[in-house]
C-alpha positions as CSV (number, residue, x, y, z in Angstrom):
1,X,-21.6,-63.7,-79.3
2,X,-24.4,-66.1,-79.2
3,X,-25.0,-66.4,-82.9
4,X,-22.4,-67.1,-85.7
5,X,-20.4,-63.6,-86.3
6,X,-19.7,-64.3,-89.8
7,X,-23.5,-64.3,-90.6
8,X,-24.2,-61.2,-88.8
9,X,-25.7,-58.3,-91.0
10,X,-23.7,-54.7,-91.4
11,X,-24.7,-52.6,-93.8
12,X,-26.7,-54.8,-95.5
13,X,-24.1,-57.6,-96.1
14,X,-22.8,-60.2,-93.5
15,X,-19.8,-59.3,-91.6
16,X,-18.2,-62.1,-93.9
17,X,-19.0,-60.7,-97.5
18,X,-17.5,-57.6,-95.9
19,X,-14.3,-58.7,-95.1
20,X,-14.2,-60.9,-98.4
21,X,-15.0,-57.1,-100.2
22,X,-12.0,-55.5,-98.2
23,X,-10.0,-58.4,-99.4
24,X,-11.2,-58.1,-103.3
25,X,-11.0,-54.4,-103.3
26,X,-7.3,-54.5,-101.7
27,X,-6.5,-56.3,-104.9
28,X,-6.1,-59.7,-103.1
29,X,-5.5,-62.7,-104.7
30,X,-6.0,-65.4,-104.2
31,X,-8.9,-65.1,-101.1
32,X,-9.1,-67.6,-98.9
33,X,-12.1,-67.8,-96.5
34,X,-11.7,-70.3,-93.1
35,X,-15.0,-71.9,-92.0
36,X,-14.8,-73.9,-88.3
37,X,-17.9,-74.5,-85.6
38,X,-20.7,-72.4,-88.4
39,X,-20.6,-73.7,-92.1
40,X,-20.1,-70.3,-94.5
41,X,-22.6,-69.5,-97.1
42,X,-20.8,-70.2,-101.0
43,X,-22.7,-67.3,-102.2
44,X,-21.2,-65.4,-99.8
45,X,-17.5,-65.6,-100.6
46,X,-16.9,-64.2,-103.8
47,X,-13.7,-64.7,-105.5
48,X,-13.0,-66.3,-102.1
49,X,-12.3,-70.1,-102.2
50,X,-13.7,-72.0,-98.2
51,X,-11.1,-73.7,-96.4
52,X,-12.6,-76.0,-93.7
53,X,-10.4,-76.1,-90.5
54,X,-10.9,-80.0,-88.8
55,X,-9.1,-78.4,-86.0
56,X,-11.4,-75.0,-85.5
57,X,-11.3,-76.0,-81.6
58,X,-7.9,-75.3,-81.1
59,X,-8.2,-71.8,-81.3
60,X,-7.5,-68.8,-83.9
61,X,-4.1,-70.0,-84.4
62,X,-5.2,-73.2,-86.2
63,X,-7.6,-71.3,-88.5
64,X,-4.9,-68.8,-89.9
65,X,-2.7,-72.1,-89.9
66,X,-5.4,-73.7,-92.1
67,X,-5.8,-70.5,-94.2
68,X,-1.7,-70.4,-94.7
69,X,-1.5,-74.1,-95.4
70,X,-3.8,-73.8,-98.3
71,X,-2.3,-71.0,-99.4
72,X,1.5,-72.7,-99.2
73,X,-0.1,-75.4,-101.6
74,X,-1.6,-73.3,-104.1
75,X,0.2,-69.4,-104.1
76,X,3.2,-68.4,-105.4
77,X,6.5,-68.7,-102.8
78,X,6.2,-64.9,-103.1
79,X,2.4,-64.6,-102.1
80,X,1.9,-62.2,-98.6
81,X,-0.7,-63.2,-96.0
82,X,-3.0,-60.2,-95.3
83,X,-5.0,-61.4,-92.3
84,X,-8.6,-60.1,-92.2
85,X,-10.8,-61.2,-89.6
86,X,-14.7,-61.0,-89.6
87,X,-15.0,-58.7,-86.1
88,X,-13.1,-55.7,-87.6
89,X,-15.5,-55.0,-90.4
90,X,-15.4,-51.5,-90.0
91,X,-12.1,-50.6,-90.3
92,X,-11.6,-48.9,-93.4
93,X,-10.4,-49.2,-97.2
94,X,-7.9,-47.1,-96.7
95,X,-6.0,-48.9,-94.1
96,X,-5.9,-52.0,-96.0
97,X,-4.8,-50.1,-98.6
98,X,-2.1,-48.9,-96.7
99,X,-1.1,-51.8,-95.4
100,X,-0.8,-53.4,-98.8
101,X,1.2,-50.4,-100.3
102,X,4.2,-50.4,-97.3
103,X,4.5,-54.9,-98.5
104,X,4.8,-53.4,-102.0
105,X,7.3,-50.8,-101.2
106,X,9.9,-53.3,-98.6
107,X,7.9,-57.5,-99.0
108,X,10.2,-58.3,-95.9
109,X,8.3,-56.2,-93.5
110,X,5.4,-57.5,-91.0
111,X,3.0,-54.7,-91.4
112,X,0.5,-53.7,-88.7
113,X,-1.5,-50.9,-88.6
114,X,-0.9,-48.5,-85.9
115,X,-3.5,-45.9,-84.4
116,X,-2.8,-43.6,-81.8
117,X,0.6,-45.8,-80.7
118,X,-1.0,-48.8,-80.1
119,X,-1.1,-51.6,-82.9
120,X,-4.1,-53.2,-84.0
121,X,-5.1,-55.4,-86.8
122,X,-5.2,-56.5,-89.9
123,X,-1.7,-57.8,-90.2
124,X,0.0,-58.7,-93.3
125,X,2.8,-61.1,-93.1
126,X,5.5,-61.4,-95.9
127,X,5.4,-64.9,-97.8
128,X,7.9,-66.1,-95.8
129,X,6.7,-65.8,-92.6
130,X,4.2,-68.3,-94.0
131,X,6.5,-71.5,-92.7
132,X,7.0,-69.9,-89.1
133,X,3.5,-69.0,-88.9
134,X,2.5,-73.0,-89.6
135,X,5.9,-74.4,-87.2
136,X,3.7,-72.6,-84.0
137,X,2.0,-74.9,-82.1
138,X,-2.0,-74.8,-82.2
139,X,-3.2,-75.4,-79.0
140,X,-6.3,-73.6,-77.0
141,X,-4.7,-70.7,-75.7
142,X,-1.5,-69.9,-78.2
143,X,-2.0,-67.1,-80.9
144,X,0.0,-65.4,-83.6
145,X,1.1,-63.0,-81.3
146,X,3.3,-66.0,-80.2
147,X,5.5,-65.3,-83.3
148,X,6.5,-61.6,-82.1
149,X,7.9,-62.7,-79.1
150,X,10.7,-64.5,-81.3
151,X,14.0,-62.0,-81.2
152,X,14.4,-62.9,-84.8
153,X,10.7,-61.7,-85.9
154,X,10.2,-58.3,-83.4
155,X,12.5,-56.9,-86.2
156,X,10.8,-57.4,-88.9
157,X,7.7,-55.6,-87.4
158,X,6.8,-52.6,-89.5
159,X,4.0,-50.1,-88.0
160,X,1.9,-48.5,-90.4
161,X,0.3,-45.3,-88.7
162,X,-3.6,-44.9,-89.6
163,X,-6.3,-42.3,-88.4
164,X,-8.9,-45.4,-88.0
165,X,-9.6,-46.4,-84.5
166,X,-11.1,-49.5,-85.6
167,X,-8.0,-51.4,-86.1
168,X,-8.3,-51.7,-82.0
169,X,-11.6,-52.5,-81.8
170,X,-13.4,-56.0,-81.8
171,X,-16.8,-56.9,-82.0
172,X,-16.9,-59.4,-80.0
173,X,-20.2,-59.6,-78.0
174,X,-23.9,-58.9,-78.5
175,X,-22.8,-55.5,-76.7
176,X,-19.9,-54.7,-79.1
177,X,-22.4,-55.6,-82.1
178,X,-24.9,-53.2,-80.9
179,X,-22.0,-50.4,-80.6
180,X,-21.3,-51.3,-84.3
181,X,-24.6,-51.0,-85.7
182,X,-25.1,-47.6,-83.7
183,X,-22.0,-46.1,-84.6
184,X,-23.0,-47.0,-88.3
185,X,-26.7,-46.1,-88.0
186,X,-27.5,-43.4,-90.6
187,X,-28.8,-39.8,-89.2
């Protein structure tokens, strides 16, 4: 991206008090925020508590690991992981809403939001998920998407269908930024 994406503006708030406001209005709690290579604002977060992951060069996978450890130390065995990430800020209230509603209705589910039969993201993973999530191996290249290719866990996948393209989309470059903003722009 050039610049840290967290501290990009989007409708008049960084990309990261976004997501926190998705988080909050989902009725999420507790909020954890992970901070790596660009230290995050405090006044930013919120009700959000800053985790900082030593490890932020190993790749996504240590982040959400670092998120999930705090979480294991502090939460409730029942507490859910609803994984928001700062380059989807646009996808909408509704979605999360969703999202949290189908854990509500059946907590063993993995729940991913579905649009137009592809999945995208955020994903919410039942509480425990939380230990399987933190026995993957954080290394450059791995992801969470390593989990689903476990027999055991492709079962528990549960696809929430959504009219909101912007579960597949990630803003990921200057380019994708610039989409953002114009897509958003008022007329």
């Amino acid at each position: 991206m050039g610049e840290p994406k967290a501290l990009l503006e989007w409708r008049g708030e960084s990309l990261l008090r976004h997501t926190i406001r998705q988080a909050e209005l989902a009725g999420c709690a507790p909020i954890i925020a992970v901070s790596g290579a660009v230290e995050l604002p405090p006044a930013q977060l919120g009700r959000a508590a800053l985790q900082y992951n030593e490890v932020w060069s190993l790749g996504q996978l240590s982040s959400l690991q670092c998120g999930l450890r705090w979480l294991d130390e502090r939460a409730t065995p029942e507490h859910a992981a609803l994984i928001l990430t700062v380059d989807r800020p646009h996808v909408r209230a509704d979605t999360v809403a969703a999202l949290v509603a189908a854990h509500r209705s059946a907590p063993r589910g993995i729940y991913q939001p579905v649009h137009e039969g592809r999945r995208g993201h955020p994903i919410l993973y039942p509480a425990f998920m939380r230990r399987v999530l933190l026995a993957l191996p954080a290394r450059g290249g791995n992801s969470p998407r390593d989990l689903f290719l476990l027999p055991e866990v492709k079962e528990l996948r549960r696809d929430v269908a959504v009219d909101d393209p912007a579960v597949l989309d990630n803003i990921d470059t200057p380019e994708d930024y610039s989409r953002l903003l114009r897509a958003n722009a008022p007329v």
